[in-house]
LUMMARZA-819442 format. One record per residue (C-alpha): x, y, z; residue number from 1. Coordinates in nm, 3 decimals. Each point is the difference from the previous one (the first is absolute). Last residue first. Example, Ala and Ser with C-alpha at 12.3 -4.5 7.8 and 13.67 -1.06 7.14 Angstrom:
! residues 2
> 1.367 / -0.106 / 0.714 / 2 .
> -0.137 / -0.344 / 0.066 / 1 .
This chain:
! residues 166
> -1.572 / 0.566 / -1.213 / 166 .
> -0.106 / -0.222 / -0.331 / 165 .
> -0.078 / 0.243 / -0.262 / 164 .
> 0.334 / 0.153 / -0.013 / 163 .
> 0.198 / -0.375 / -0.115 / 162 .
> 0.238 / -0.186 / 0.239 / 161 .
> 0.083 / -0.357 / -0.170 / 160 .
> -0.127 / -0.301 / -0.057 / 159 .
> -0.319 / 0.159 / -0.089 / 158 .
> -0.286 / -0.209 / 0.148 / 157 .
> 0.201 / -0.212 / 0.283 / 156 .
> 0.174 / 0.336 / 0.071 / 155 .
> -0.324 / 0.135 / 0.092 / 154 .
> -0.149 / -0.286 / 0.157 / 153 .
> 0.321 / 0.009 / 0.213 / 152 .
> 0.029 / 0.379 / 0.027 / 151 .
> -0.403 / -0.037 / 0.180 / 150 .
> 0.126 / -0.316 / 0.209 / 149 .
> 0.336 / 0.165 / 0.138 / 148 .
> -0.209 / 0.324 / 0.123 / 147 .
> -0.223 / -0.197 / 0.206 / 146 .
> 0.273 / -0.159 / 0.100 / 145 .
> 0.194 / 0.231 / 0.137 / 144 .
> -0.322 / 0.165 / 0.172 / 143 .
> -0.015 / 0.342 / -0.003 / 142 .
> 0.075 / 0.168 / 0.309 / 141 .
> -0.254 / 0.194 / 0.139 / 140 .
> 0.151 / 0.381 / 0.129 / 139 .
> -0.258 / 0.185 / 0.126 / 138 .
> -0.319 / -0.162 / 0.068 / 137 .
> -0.402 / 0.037 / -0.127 / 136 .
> 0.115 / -0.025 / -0.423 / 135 .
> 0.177 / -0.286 / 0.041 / 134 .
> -0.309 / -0.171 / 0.108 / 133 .
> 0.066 / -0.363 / -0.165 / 132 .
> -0.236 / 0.069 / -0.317 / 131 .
> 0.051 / 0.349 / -0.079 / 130 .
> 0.377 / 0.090 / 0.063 / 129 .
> 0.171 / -0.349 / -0.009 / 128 .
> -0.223 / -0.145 / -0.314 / 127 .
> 0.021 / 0.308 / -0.144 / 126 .
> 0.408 / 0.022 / 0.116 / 125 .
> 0.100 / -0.362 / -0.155 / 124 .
> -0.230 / 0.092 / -0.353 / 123 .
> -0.325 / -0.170 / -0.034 / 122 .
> -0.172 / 0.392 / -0.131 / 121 .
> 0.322 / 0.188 / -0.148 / 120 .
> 0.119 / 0.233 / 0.293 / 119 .
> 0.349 / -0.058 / -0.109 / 118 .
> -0.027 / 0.072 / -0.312 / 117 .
> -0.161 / 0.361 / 0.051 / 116 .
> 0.346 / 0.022 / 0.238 / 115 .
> 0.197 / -0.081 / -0.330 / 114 .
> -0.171 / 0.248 / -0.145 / 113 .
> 0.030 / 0.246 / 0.238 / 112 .
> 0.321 / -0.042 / 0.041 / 111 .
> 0.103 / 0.026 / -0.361 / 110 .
> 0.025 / -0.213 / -0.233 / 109 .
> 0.286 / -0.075 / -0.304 / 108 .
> 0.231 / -0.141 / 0.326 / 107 .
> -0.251 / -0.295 / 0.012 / 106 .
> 0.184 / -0.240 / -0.219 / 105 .
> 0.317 / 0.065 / -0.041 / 104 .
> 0.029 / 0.100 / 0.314 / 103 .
> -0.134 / -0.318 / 0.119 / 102 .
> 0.278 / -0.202 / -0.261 / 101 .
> 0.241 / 0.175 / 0.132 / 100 .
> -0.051 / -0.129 / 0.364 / 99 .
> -0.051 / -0.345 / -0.166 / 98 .
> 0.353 / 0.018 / -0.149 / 97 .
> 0.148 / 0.170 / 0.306 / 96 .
> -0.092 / -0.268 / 0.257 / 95 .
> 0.297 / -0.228 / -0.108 / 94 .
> 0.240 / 0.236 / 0.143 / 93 .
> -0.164 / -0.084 / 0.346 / 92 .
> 0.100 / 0.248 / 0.261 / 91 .
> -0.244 / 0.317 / -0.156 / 90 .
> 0.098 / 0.320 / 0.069 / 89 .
> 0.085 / 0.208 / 0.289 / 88 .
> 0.114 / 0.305 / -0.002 / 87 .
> 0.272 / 0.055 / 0.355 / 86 .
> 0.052 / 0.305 / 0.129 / 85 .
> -0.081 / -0.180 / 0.352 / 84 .
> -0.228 / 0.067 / 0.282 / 83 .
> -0.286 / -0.160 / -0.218 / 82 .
> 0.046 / -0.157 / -0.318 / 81 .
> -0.017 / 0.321 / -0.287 / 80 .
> -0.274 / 0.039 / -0.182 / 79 .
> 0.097 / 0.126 / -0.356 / 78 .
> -0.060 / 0.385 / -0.096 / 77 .
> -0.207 / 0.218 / -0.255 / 76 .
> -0.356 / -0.135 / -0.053 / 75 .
> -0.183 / 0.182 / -0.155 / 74 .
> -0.325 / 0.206 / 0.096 / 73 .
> -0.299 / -0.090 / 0.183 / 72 .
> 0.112 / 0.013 / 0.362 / 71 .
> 0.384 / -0.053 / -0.029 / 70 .
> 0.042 / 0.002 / 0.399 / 69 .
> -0.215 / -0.335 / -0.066 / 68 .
> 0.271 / -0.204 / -0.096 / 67 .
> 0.182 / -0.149 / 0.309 / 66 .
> -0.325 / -0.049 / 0.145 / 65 .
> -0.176 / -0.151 / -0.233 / 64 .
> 0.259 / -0.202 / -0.050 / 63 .
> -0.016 / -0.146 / 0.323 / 62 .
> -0.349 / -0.026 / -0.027 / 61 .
> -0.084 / -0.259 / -0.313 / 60 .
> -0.328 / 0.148 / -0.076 / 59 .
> -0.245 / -0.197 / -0.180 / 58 .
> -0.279 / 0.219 / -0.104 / 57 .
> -0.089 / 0.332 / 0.079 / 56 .
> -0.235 / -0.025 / 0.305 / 55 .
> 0.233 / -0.212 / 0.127 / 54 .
> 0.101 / -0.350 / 0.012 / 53 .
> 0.323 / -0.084 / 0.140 / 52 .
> 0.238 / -0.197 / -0.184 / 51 .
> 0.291 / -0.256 / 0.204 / 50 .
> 0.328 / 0.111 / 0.073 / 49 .
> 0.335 / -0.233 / -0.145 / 48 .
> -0.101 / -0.001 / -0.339 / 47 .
> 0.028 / -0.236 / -0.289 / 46 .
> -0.249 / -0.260 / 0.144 / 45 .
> 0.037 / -0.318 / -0.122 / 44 .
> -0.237 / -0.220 / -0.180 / 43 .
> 0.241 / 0.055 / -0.320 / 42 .
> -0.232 / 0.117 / -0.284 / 41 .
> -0.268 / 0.142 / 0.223 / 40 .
> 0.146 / 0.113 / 0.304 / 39 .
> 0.305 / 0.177 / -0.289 / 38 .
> -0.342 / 0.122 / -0.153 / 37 .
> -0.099 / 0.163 / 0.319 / 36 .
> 0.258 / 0.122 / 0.128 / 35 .
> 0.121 / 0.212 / -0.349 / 34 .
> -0.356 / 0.124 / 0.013 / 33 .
> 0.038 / 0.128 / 0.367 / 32 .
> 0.326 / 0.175 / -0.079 / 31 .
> -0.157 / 0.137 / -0.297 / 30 .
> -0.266 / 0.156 / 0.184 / 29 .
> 0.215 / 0.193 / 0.263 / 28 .
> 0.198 / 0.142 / -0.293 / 27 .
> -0.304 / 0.069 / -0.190 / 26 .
> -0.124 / 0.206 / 0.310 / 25 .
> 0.356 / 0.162 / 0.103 / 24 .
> 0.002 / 0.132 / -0.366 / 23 .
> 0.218 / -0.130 / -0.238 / 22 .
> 0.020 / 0.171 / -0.341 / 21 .
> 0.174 / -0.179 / -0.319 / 20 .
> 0.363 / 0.138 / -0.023 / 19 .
> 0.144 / -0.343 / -0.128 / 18 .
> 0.310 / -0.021 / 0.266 / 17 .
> -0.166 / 0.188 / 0.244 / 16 .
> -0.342 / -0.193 / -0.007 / 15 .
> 0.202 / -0.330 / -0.002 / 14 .
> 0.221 / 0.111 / 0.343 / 13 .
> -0.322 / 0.138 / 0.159 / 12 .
> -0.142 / -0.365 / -0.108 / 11 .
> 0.292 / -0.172 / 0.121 / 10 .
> -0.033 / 0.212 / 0.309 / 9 .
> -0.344 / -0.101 / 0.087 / 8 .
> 0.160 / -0.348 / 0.017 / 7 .
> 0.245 / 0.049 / 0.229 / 6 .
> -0.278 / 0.212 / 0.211 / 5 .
> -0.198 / -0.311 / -0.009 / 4 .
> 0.278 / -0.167 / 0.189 / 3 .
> 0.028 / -0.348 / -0.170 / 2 .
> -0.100 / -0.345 / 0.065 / 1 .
């Protein structure tokens, strides 16, 4: 498993390299998109902190956190690891082909689309949000595997990640 701000920085490391705009809400999103289809193809979960449901959508909070100072505008720094100067990325060298292939992609949306996605009717967060009374707490985590067995029938259709299947 990896530090979801290791992997938030691979996609503030793509949007630099390509100049395509990341917002703190895309960059939230894509995190949670790159969890679920690596739950989906692999069974495993790629991060280390589980998904909340908000209001929102899926929020992984940590980077959140780290990213919100840019409101609704671009994002112009990494997350550094705590009490160090330190950017992390991700450990596994292998995880950089599938990380591309997310920004790839999604990177053509923006956060509002991808969050639109998100709140698709059967999605991890519906089913979190308005059928297991996410919406009456702070904070519900989203089940692990409710969010493997949605990227699993997805991946079983498409083989591979595809925009209509978030």
């Amino acid at each position: 498993m990896e530090n979801p701000l290791a992997i938030a920085n691979f996609f503030v490391n793509k949007s630099f390299e390509t100049g395509k705009e990341l917002t703190p809400m895309k960059l939230v999103k894509l995190t949670y998109i790159a969890h679920g289809w690596h739950l989906g193809l692999t069974g495993k979960p790629l991060l280390s902190e589980p998904v909340e449901a908000w209001k929102y959508g899926p929020v992984v909070v940590s980077v959140y956190r780290e990213f919100k100072k840019f409101g609704n505008g671009q994002i112009k720094t990494f997350a550094e690891a705590p009490f160090t100067d330190n950017i992390p990325m991700p450990s596994d060298n292998d995880m950089y082909p599938f990380l591309n292939k997310i920004w790839d992609v999604y990177s053509k949306y923006d956060g509002l689309q991808l969050s639109a996605l998100t709140h698709q009717k059967g999605t991890p967060w519906d089913t979190t949000w308005n059928e297991m009374g996410g919406c009456n707490r702070e904070g519900v985590i989203i089940p692990n595997d409710l969010i493997q067995k949605h990227y699993k029938i997805k991946a079983n259709a498409s083989q591979q990640p595809a925009q209509s299947t978030v």
